[in-house]
C-alpha positions as CSV (number, residue, x, y, z in Angstrom):
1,X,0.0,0.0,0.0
2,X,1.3,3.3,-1.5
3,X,0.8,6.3,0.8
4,X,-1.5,9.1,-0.7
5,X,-1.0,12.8,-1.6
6,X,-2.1,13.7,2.0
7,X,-0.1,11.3,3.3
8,X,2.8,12.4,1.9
9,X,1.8,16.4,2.8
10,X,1.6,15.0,5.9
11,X,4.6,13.2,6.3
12,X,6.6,16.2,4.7
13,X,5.2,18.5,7.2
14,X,6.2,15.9,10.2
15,X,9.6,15.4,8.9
16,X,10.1,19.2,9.1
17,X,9.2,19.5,12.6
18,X,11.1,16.6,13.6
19,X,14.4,18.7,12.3
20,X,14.0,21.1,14.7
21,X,11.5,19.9,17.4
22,X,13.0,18.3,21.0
23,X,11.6,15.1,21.9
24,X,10.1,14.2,25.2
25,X,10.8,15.6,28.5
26,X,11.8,14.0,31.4
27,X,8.5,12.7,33.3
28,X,6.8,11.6,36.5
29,X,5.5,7.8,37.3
30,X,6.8,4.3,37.0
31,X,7.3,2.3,33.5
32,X,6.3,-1.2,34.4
33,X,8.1,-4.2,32.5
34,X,6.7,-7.2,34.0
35,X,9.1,-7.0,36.5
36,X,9.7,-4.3,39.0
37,X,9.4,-0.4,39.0
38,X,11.7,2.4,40.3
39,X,13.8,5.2,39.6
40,X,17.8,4.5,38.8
41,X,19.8,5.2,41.7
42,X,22.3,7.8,42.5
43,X,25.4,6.2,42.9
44,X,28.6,7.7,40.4
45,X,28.7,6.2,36.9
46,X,32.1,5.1,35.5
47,X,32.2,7.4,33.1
48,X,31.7,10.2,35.3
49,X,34.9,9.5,37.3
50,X,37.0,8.7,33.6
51,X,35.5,10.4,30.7
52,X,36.3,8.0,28.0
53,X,33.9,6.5,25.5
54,X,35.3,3.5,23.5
55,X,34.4,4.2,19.9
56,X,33.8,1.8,16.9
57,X,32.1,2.9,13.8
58,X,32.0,2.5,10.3
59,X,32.5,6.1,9.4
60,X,34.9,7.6,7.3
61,X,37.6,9.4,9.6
62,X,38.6,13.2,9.5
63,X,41.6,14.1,8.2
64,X,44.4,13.8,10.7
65,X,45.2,11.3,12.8
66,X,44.3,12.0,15.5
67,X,40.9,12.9,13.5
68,X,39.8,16.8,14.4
69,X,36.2,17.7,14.4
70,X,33.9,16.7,13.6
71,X,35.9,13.2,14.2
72,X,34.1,10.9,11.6
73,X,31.8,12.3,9.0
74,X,28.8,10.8,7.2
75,X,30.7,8.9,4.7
76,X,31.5,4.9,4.4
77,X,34.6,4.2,5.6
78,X,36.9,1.3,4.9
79,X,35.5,-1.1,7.4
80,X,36.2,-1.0,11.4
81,X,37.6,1.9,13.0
82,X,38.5,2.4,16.9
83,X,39.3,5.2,18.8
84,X,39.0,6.5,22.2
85,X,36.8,9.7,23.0
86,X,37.2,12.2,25.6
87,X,34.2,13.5,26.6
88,X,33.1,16.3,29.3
89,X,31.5,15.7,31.6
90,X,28.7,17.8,32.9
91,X,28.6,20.1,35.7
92,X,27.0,18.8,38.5
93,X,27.2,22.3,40.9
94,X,23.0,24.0,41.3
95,X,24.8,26.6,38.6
96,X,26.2,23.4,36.1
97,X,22.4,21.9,36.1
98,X,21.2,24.9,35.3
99,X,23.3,25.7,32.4
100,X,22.8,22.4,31.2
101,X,19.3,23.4,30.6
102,X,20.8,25.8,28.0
103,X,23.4,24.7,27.0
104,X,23.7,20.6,27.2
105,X,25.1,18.3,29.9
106,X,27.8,15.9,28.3
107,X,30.3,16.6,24.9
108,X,33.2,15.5,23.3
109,X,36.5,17.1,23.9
110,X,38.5,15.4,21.8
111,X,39.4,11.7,19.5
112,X,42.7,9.7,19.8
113,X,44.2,7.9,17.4
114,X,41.6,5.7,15.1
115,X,42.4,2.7,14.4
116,X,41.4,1.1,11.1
117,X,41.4,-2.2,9.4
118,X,41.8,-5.7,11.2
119,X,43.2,-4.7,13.9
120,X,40.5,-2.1,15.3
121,X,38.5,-5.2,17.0
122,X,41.3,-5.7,18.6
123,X,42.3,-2.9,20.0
124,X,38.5,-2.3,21.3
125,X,38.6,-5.9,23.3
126,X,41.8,-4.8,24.7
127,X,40.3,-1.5,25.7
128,X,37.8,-2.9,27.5
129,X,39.6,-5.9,29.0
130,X,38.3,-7.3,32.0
131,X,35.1,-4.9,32.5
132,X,31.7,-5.2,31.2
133,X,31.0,-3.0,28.3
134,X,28.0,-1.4,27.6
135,X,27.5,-0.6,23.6
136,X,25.1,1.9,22.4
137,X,24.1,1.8,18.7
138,X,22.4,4.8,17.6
139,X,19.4,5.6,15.6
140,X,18.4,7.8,12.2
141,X,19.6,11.1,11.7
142,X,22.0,10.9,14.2
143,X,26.0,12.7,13.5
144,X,29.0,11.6,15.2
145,X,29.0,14.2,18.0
146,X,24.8,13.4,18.8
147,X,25.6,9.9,19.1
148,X,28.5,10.2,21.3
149,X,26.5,12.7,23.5
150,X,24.0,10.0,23.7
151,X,26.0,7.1,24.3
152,X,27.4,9.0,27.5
153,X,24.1,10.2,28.7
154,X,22.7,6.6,28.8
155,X,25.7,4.9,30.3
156,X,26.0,7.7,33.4
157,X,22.0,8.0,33.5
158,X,21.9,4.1,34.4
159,X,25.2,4.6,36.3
160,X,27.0,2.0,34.0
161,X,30.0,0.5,35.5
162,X,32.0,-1.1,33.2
163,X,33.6,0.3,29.8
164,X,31.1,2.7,27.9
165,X,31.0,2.7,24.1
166,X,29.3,3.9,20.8
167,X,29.1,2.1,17.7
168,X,28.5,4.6,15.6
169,X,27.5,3.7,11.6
170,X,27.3,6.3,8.6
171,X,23.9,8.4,9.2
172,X,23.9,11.2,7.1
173,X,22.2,13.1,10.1
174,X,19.6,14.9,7.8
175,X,15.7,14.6,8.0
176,X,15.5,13.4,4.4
177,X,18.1,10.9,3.9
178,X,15.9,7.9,5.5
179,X,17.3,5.5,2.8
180,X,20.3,6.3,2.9
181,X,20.6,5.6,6.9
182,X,18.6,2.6,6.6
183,X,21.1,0.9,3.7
184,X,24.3,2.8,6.0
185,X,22.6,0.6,8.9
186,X,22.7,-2.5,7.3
187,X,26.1,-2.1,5.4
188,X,27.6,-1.8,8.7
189,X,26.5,-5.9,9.9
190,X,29.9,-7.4,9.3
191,X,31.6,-4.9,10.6
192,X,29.7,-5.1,13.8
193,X,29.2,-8.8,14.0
194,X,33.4,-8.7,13.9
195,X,33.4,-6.7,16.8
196,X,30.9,-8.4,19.0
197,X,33.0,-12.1,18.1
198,X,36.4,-10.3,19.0
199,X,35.1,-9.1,22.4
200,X,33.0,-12.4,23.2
201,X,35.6,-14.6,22.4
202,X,38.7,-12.6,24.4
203,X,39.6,-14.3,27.5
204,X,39.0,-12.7,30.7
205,X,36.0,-9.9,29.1
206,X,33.1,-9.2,30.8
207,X,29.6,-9.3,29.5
208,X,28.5,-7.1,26.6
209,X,25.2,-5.2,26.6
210,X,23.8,-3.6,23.7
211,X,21.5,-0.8,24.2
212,X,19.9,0.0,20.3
213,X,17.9,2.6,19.4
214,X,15.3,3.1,16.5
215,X,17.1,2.1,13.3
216,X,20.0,1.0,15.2
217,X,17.7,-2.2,16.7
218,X,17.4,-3.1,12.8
219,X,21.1,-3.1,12.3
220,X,21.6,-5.5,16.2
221,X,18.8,-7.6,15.9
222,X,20.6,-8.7,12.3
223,X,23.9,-8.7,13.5
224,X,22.8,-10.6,16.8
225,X,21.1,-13.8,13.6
226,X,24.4,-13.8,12.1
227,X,26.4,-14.0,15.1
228,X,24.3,-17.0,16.9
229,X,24.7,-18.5,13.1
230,X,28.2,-18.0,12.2
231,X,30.1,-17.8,16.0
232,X,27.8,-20.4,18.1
233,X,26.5,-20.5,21.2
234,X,30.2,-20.1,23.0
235,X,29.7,-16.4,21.5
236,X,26.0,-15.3,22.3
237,X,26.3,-16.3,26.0
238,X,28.5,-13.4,26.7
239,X,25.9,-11.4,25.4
240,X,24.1,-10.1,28.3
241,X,21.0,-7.3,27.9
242,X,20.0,-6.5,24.6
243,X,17.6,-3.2,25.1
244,X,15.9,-2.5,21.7
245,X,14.5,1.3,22.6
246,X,11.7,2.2,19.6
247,X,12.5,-0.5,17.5
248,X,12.1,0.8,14.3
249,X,11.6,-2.1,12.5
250,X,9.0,-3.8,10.2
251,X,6.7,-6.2,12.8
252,X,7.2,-8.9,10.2
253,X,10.5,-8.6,9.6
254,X,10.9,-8.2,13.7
255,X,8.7,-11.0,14.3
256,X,11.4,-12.8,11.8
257,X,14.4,-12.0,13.2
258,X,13.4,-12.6,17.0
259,X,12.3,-16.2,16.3
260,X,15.7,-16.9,14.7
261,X,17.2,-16.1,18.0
262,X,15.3,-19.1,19.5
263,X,16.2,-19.1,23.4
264,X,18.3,-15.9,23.0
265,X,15.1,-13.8,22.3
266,X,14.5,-13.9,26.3
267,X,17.8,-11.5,26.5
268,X,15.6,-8.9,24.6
269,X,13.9,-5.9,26.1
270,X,12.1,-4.1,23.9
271,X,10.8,-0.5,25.6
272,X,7.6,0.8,23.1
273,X,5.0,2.7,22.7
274,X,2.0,2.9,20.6
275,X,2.5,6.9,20.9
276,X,5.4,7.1,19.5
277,X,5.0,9.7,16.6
278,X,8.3,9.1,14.9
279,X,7.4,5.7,14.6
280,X,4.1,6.7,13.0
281,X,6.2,8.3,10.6
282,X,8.4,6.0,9.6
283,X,5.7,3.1,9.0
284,X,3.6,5.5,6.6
285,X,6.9,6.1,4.9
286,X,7.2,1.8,4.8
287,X,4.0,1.7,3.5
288,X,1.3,1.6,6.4
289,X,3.0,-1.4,8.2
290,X,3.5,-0.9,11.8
291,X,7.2,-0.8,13.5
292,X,7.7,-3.1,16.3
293,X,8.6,-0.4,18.6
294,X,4.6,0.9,18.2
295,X,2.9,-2.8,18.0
296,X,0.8,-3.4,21.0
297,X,2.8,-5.4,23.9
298,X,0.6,-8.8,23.8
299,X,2.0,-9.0,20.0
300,X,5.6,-8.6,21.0
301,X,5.5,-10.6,24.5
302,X,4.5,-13.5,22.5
303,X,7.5,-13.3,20.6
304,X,9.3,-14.5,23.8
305,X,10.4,-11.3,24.4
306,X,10.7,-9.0,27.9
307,X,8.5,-5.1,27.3
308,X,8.3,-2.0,29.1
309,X,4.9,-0.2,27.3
310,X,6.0,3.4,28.0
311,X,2.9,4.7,25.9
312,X,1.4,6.7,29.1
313,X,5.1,8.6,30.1
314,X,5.5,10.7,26.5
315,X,4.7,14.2,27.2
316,X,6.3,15.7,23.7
317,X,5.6,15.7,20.7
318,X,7.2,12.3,19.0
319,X,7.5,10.1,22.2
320,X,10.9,8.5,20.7
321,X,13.8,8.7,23.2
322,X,12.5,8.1,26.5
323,X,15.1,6.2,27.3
324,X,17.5,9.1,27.4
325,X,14.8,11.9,28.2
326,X,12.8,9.8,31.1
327,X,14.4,8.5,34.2
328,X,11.8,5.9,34.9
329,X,12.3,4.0,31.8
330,X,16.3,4.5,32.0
331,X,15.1,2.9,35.2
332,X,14.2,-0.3,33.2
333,X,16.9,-0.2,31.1
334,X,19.1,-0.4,34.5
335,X,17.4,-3.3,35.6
336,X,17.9,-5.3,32.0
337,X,21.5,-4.6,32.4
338,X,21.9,-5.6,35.9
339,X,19.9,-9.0,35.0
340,X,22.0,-9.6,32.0
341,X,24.9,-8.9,33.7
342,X,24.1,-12.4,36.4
343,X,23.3,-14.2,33.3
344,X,19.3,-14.4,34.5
């Protein structure tokens, strides 16, 4: 089904606000998953006493190595890259939270050296020897920079305490380059499969959690089939929590992919909501089918799959980062980790 002249209006006039509008606030109430409710605690994150975000991507570097800003660009690059990020961490004084309200919390400082080729896997598993590490793989019209930003305000919002990192693949970070992010997305599955089997098979690692948002749960739910298909069992059980945030995926094609996974579907969390505007979006755009991150929960707990409905805690205008925005469904994501990480 081909969407209609309105539709397309409609969409056009969606798309524009979404370039400029914020997404949801942070909100009141508990997201219930099945499982427990509550707020994340306020201990210290890692990454608020060492500033350093473990990066892997499938961008093109800048020139320089050490790359200058804006670091990686929205171009393919030539397979795995890994560098280190410094990031800033925010202020926390009364006068830092409220110049965070203007101007941001969390940015990056600067990129060391990038690594490139076969030995970029490598060098990540060695980075985060011994420690757990928690990946996050951004979402559509997403840059460098935004992703990064990201990545550090989910790990220290959960207060992650392991090894943070971003795998960052080649958005083109503009409203209308959907296809283009979609096919970046999926061009970036070996890549990422490579560096999931490096870190799961290094001696002495922790457990790896994957927190995926939007588009980006396309791109790990694939890489997750290949990896259970090409690297075993030995490989998925380091796999801990797998948090798909919005999925914005095809319900068939989610539906698909999950029961590949067999027994490894019960590491998924998916966090949805019918709300979610973006979503709405995107399934017009796909031709009226609905994305897995806005099917109803009794479709996607029969997959085998853990959910936290968030559909009554969006207060904005798309509903599609609550997981960054809203501290009771980061409160969720907490818990996902802190199961995965006791192998329950």
């Amino acid at each position: 089904m081909q969407p209609s002249d309105a539709t397309r209006r409609s969409l056009l006039r969606l798309m524009g606000l979404a370039s400029v509008a914020g997404l949801s606030p942070a909100l009141s109430g508990c997201v219930m998953d099945g499982l427990a409710t509550g707020a994340v605690g306020e201990t210290q994150s890692a990454l608020d006493v060492s500033p350093v975000l473990l990066i892997a991507t499938t961008r093109r570097p800048a020139a320089g190595n050490p790359p200058k800003a804006p670091f990686f660009g929205s171009e393919r690059g030539r397979g795995l890259s890994f560098a280190e990020a410094r990031m800033t961490a925010p202020d926390r004084s009364l006068i830092g939270k409220v110049s965070a309200v203007v101007g941001g919390d969390w940015g990056v400082r600067s990129v060391g050296d990038v690594t490139t080729g076969s030995g970029a896997a490598a060098a990540f598993a060695q980075s985060a020897f011994g420690r757990d590490v928690l990946i996050y793989v951004h979402g559509y019209r997403e840059s460098f920079e935004s992703a990064a930003i990201s990545a550090a305000r989910l790990s220290d919002g959960i207060r992650f305490n392991g090894a943070s990192a971003l795998f960052t693949w080649p958005s083109a970070a503009a409203t209308f380059d959907y296809g283009y992010d979609r096919e970046s997305a999926l061009w970036s599955r070996d890549a990422f499969e490579d560096l999931l089997k490096t870190v799961a098979t290094t001696p002495s690692g922790g457990r790896i959690h994957i927190v995926a948002h939007s588009m980006g749960t396309l791109l790990t739910l694939e890489t997750l089939r290949m990896l259970r298909a090409e690297a075993g069992e030995a490989a998925v059980a380091r796999i801990g929590a797998v948090v798909l945030a919005a999925p914005d995926i095809d319900i068939d094609l989610f539906t698909n992919g999950v029961e590949r996974l067999g027994p490894d579907a019960k590491r998924i969390t998916v966090i949805s909501a019918t709300n979610d505007r973006a979503l709405e979006l995107s399934g017009a755009i796909a031709g009226g089918v609905v994305r897995a991150g806005a099917a109803d929960r009794e479709r996607l707990e029969a997959l085998g799959v853990r959910v936290a409905d968030a559909s009554d805690y969006g207060g904005g205008l798309f509903n599609h980062d609550l997981f960054l925005s809203n501290r009771e469904v980061q409160a969720v994501v907490k818990r996902a980790v802190s199961r995965g990480s006791s192998g329950t």
